[in-house]
C-alpha positions in Angstrom: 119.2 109.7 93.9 116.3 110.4 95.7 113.5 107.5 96.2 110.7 107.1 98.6 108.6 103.8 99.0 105.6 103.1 100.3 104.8 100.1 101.6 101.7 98.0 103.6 98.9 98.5 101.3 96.4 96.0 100.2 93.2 94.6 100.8 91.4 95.3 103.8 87.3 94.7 105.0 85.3 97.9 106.1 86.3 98.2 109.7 89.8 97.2 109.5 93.2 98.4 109.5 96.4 98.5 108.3 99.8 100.6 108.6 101.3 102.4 105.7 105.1 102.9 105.9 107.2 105.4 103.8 110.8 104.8 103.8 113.7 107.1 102.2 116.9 106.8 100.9 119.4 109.0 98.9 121.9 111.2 100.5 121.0 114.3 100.0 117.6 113.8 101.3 118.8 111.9 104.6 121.1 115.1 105.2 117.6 116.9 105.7 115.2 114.7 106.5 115.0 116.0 110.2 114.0 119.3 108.8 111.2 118.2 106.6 107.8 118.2 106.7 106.3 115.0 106.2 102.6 113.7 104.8 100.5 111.0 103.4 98.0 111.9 100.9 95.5 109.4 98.2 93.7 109.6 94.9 91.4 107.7 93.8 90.6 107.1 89.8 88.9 110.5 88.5 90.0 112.6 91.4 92.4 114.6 91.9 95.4 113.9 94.9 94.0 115.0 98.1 95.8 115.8 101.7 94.9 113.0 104.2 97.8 114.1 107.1 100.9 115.1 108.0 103.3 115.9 110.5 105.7 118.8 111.2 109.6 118.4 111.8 110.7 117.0 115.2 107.1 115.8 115.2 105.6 118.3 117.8 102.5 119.0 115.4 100.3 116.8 113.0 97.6 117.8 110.4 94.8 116.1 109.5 92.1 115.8 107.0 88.5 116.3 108.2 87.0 112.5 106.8 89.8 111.1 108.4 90.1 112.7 111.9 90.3 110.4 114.8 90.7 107.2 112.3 94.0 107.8 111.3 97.2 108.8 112.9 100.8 110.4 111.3 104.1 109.5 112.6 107.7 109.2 112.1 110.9 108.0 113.0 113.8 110.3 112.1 116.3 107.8 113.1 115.3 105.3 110.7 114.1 108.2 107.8 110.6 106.5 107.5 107.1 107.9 108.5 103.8 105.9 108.9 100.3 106.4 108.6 98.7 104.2 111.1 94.7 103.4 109.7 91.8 102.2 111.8 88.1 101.7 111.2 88.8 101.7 107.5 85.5 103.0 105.4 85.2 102.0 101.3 85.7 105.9 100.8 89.0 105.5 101.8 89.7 103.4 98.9 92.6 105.0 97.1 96.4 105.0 96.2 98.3 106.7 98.8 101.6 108.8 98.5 104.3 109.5 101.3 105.3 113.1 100.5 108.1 115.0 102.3 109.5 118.7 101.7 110.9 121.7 103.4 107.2 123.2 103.9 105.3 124.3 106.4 103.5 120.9 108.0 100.2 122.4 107.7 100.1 122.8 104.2 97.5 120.7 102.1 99.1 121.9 98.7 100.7 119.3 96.7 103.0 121.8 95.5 104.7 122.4 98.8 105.9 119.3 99.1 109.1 118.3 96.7 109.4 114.6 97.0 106.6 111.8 96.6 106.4 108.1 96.7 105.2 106.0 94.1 101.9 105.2 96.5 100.6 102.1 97.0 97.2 100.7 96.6 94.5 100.5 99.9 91.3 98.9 99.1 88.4 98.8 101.9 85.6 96.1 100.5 82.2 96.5 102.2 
């Protein structure tokens, strides 16, 4: 009923950037996707998921994670139910998969547990 995907992964050199896009569908999740919470967070192999940002309904306040301050920006589009994660001056430590996450929550929350629905991530490797 419910589905998020990710898209705009792949394979980028140290330096660049890409976009990440989350979009939604499902009814009952449209109905309140205004009123959610929305984030981004990654996991790379042997650790566990970690908050990278997020932003808070009506987008008037975004979150984000110390490594990635002032590389990355959080946004969305209600209109369309899809948020981004815009990624610049991309580092090999920010090699991971990373998950669109959304839920009725407090935006500043780095708990996965506050957030109810999750992407199936996509892969974004920075070669050196």
């Amino acid at each position: 009923q419910v589905q998020l995907v990710e898209s705009g992964g792949g394979l980028v050199q140290v330096g660049g950037s890409l976009r990440l896009s989350c979009t939604a569908s499902g009814r009952a999740f449209i109905r309140a996707f205004r009123t959610y919470a929305l984030a981004w967070f990654r996991q790379a192999p042997g650790n566990e998921r970690e908050f990278v940002a997020s932003i808070s309904r009506g987008g008037g306040a975004t979150y984000y994670a110390d490594s990635v301050k002032g590389r990355f920006t959080i946004s969305r589009d209600d209109a369309d139910n899809k948020w981004y994660l815009q990624m610049n001056n991309l580092k090999s430590e920010d090699t991971a998969v990373y998950y669109c996450a959304a839920g009725p929550g407090p935006a500043h929350s780095t708990l996965v547990r506050h957030y109810s629905y999750w992407g199936q991530g996509t892969q974004v490797t920075v070669s050196s």
